[in-house]
Residue, then its C-alpha position, 0 to 999 in steps of 0.5 A: x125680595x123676601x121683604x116684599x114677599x112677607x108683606x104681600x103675605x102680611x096684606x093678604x092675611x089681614x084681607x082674609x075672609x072665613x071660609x068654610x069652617x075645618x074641624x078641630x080635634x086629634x082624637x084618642x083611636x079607643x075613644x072614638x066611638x064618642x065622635x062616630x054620629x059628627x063623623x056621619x053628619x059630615x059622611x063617613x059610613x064608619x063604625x068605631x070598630x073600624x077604626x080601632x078594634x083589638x080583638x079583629x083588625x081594624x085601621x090601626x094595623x094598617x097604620x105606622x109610626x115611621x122612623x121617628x116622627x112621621x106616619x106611614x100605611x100598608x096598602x098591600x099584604x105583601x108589606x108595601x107601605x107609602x109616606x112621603x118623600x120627605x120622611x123617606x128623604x134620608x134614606x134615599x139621600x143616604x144612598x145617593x151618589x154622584x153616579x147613582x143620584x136618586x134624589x135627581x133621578x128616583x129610585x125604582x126597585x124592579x124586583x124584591x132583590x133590587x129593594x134597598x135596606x136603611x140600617x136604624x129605620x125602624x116602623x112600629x104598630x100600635x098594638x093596643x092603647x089602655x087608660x091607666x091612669x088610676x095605676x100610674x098615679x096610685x099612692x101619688x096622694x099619700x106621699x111627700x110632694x118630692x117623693x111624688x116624681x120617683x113614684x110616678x116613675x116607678x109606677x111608669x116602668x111597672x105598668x109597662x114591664x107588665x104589659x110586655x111581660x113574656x112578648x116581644x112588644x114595646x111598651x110607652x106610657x104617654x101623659x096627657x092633659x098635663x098629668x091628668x090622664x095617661x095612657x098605655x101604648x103597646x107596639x110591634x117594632x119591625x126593623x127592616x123596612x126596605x125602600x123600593x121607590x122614590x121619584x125624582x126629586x122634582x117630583x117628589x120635592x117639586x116647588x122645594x122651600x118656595x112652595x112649602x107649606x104654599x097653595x096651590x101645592x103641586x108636589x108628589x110627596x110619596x116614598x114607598x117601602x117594604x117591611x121585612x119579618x122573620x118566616x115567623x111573622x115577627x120584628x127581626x134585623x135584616x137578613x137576606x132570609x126575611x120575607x115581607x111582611x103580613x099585616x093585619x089589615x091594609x088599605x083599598x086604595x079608591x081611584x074614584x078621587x074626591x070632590x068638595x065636601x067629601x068626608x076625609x079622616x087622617x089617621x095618623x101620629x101627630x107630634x106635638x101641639x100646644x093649645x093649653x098654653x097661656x098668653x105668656x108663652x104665647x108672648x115668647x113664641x110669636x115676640x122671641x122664640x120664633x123670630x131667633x130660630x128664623x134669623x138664625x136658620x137664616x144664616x145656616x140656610x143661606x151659607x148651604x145654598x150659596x155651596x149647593x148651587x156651586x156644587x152638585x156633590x155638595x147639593x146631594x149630601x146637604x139635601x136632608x139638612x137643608x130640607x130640616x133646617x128650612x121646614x121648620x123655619x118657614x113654619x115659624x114664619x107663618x105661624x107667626x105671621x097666624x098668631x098675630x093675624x088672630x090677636x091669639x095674645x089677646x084671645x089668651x088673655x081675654x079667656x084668663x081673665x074670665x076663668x080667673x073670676x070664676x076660680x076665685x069662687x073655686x079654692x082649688x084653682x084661685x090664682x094658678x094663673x098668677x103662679x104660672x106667670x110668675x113662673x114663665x117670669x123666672x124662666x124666660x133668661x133660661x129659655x132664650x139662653x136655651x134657643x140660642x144653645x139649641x140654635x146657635x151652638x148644638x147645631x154646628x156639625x163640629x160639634x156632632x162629631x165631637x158627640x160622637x166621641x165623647x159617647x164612644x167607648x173606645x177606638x174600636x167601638x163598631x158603633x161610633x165607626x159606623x156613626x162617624x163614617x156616615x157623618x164624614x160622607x156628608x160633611x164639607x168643612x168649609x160650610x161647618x166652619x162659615x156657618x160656626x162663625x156666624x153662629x157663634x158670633x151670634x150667640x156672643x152678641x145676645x146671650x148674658x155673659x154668664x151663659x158663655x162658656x170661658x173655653x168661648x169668651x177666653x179664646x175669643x179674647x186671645x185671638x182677636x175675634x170669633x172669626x180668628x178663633x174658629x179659624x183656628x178651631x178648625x185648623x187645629x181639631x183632629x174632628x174635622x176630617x176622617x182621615x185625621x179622625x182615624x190617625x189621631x185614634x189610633x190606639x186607646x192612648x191616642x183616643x183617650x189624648x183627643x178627648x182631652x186634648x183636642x180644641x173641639x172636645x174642649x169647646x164640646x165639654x165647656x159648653x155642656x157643663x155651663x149648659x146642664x148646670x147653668x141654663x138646662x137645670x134652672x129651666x127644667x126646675x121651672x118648667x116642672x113648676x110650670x107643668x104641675x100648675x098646667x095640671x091644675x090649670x087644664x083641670x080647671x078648664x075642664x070643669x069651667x067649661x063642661x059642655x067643651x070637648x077637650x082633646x089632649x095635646x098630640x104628642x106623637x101617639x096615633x089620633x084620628x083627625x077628621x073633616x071635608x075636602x074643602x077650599x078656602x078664602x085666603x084674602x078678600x076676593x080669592x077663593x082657593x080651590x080644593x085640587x090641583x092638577x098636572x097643568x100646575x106643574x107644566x106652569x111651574x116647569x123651569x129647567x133652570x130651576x133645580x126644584x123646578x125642573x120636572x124630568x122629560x118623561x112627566x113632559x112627554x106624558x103631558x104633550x101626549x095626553x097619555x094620562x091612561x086612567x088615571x085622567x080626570x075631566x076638568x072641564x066640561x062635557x061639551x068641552x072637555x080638558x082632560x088632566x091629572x090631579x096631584x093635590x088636594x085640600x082638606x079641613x083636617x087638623x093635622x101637625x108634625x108627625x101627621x106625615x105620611x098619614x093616610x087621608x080615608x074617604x067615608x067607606x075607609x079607602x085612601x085617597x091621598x097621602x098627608x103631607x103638609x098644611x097650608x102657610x095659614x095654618x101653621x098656628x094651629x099648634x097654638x090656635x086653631x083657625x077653623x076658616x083658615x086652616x086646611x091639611x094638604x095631601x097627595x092624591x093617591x091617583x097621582x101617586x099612582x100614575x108616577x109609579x105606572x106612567x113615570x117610573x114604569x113600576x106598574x107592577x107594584x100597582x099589581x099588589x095593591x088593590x084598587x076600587 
């Protein structure tokens, strides 16, 4: 079946048609007002102010980096703030239980005193952003080329201790176009966010990996949470005497919707993209990289499923790590499936070829292409050993737990309790131990023999086999339960005893010794090379290219995305329509299928046609078909991180949540396909008509404001 699958998919992008074209481009907030006059052609009535001002409140007090990779936004001066379920998805699974399931059933907060705290979430506002590049790299010119990194780094820590001098901001300097530019990043951190609703997984989740990163998209991806401050106003840890939060600035939420062509900024805090690279770490992606990590996520997700359907407790405590482990690795595939549909190795070659024929004339950056591939060359053992370390040892469940005891400072350390505690609640033994086998085996079979550990291969050897030894690893490690974890720390002597003694301390600190020594160190001396001719390579682009805008990479800071809500042609013959509505669901609805299965009231509502006022007319005046909408696409260029971003119409109001892209589009950290590539959010009137018609929180609707 999922051979089948891929090579419909392999059909359909080789058909592909362009489409209406999507605009490219992450762009610095403060640096905005270069892209105001595009952004009004494509009809914003934005000024640059509006979007990023530090003297008066602008979009950027109302956005934030929730926890540590996705986005969020104030829609209320009471501190509300909306993301997507998935970026929630940890908190509401960590107060999930058998008898309180919230990821089946939602979470409604009816009250502030019913809001629940997630102890580690944190949500941070950028307070301001400055170009410092001149202080960063100050004296970097007059001294030794070793010496340059300390330099830097001091540099660094100068100008951020200034800059939270006497404040009790948080301050990060980010590195963009390699080290050709850097910036300083100001933030207000809060520390009690609070969550106050989640709808049903089935809602929240609907369609679950099958649909993900799909179009048509039916899925109500929002979370909703409170942030929390002291009387004051400023960041303090939870407290039953912390009041919500007063922003700044926080969004009207338009419940007009959108049509084709509309204006839509996302505003958020994308991770990491790559568009620099050459052809040869083009090559190792699409031709290693990708097809590894697919297989091995393979063997992982297949073991979790096959315990989650025989179980409902364990369905709940692997809920998050399935859904990590499976996003990413369908993203691998369709960016694969991106890079080859573009011929991107080819497109990367073409372009090196030209720029190397005008640096020959060009001292300066003559042959830092040859340099970069002889680079790439040196560290290709080292980086496939470290996908398969990543992959195929650092990810067994055993071995967290072992983390966490090797950091701890002793047995009463509060810190690593509360940590293993956590751990255990969400841990079944018996998938750690079936997917180690199979992990392990793998990375026997396709890594060089000297990047296997001895405490590994000599084990192996003595007990016949992978399979044996991790059988015998799991029977005899004090690690793979609670209980025997307190009984065998006891007392400091009895801790001090584990971490030396125990089979998975051992396997542990084998692996991490050949790890650092063997594999991380050799991979980062080359990767500094490769960074430092990216350097000169991204700087020469610039000035081979001078009428070209340049973005720099995402790299998890705040940018400003955007484009029109449009659809697309995904093969010949097919048009994807821009919006998907509530009779998509109903089509889809299976009460066989767990991600499938909507609750009975959303079934109800749709029998009645009770949409209240948040229906829409999808057919025509003189016969009318009134539904709900639940998605749209639009042609912004969105990434990781981008989560949760807010989606702005023309006048600044959220009319939807960002939360995915389309399967085409999952290249565009590579290379940007302006035909194929669309960002898919939640409309915000769906979002709306769960809480009020699902959930029966119409109050929180109270707060917000609506236009």
């Amino acid at each position: 079946m999922k051979s089948r699958f891929t090579l419909i998919f392999l059909l359909c992008l080789l058909l592909s048609l362009p489409g209406v074209r999507a605009d490219q481009g992450m762009w610095l907030p403060s640096l905005i007002g270069s892209r105001i006059r595009d952004m009004k052609s494509k009809g914003a009535r934005l000024t640059a102010r509006d979007i990023y001002d530090v003297n008066r409140a602008s979009f950027k007090d109302a956005v934030v980096l929730f926890g540590r990779g996705c986005t969020g936004e104030l829609v209320s001066d009471q501190g509300l703030l909306l993301t997507n379920h998935h970026c929630g998805y940890g908190q509401i699974q960590s107060h999930s239980s058998v008898e309180h399931d919230y990821l089946t059933n939602g979470f409604w907060a009816m009250s502030r005193d019913e809001e629940l705290p997630n102890p580690g979430l944190t949500v941070s506002f950028l307070v301001r952003m400055e170009d410092v590049t001149d202080r960063v790299t100050a004296g970097l010119d007059t001294v030794a080329y070793g010496r340059r990194e300390a330099l830097l780094r001091s540099n660094i820590e100068r100008v951020k201790q200034q800059a939270t001098e006497g404040t009790h901001y948080t301050a990060d300097v980010e590195s963009f176009y390699y080290g050709n530019q850097y910036f300083l990043f100001v933030s207000e951190v809060f520390r009690d966010v609070r969550l106050v609703a989640a709808p049903p997984s089935s809602i929240g989740k609907f369609g679950g990996d099958t649909d993900n990163w799909m179009w048509p998209r039916h899925t109500g991806d929002f979370s909703i949470f409170r942030i929390y401050a002291d009387k004051e106003g400023r960041p303090a840890d939870y407290s039953k005497e912390n009041v919500p939060y007063r922003p700044k600035k926080y969004f009207t939420i338009s419940t007009r919707g959108v049509k084709e062509g509309d204006f839509t900024l996302v505003y958020g805090c994308p991770g990491s993209t790559q568009q620099f690279i050459t052809s040869d770490a083009v090559d190792f992606v699409l031709n290693f990289s990708d097809p590894t990590k697919i297989g091995l996520r393979t063997l992982r997700l297949d073991v979790i499923a096959q315990a989650q359907q025989r179980d409902p407790a364990i369905r709940i405590a692997y809920a998050a790590k399935q859904a990590s482990i499976a996003n990413a690795w369908k993203k691998w595939q369709g960016e694969s499936l991106g890079l080859e549909r573009l011929g991107t190795i080819d497109k990367k070659r073409d372009y090196e070829r030209r720029f190397a024929t005008w640096a020959a004339s060009h001292p300066e950056y003559a042959g830092v292409l040859d340099r970069l591939r002889e680079a790439y060359a040196g560290q290709r053992k080292y980086a496939e050993a470290r996908d398969y370390y990543n992959e195929a040892f650092s990810v067994i469940e055993l071995m967290g737990a072992a983390r966490e005891v090797r950091k701890a400072t002793g047995p009463s350390d509060g810190a690593f309790r509360e940590k293993l505690e956590a751990f255990y609640k969400d841990y079944s033994v018996e998938i750690d131990r079936r997917i180690a086998t199979l992990l392990l085996s793998e990375y026997m079979e396709h890594v060089p023999e000297e990047f296997v550990p001895e405490v590994l291969a000599g084990n192996v050897r003595a007990l016949g086999g992978v399979a044996a030894y991790v059988d015998w690893l799991y029977s005899h490690s004090a690690l793979t339960s609670a209980e025997k974890l307190a009984a065998a720390t006891a007392d400091p002597v009895a801790f001090e005893a584990l971490r030396k003694e125990d089979p998975a301390m051992k396997l542990l600190d084998g692996f991490t010794t050949l790890y650092t020594e063997q594999i991380a160190r050799p991979y980062a001396r080359y990767q500094n090379r490769i960074d430092s001719l990216y350097n000169i390579y991204v700087r020469g682009q610039r000035e081979f290219e001078p009428g070209r805008d340049f973005f720099p990479d995402a790299n998890l800071t705040l940018r400003v995305a955007y484009g029109q809500v449009g659809g697309y042609a995904p093969a010949d013959g097919v048009w994807h329509k821009p919006l998907s509505t509530l009779d998509g669901i109903i089509a889809k609805d299976d009460p066989s299928i767990y991600d499938y299965d909507i609750p009975q009231r959303l079934r109800e509502l749709y029998a009645a046609k009770d949409y209240g006022r948040w229906a829409i007319n999808v057919g025509t005046k003189r016969n009318p078909h009134y539904t709900v909408p639940v998605c749209f696409l639009a042609t912004n260029h969105t990434t990781g991180g981008n989560s949760g971003s807010p989606v702005l119409n023309g006048r600044g109001e959220l009319v939807g949540i960002n939360f995915d892209r389309t399967w085409l589009s999952t290249m565009s950290d590579i290379e940007f396909d302006p035909a194929m590539c669309r960002n898919i959010a939640l409309d915000i009137r769906y979002l709306l008509f769960v809480v009020e018609k699902v959930g029966g929180a119409g109050y929180l609707l109270e707060e917000m404001t609506l236009k």
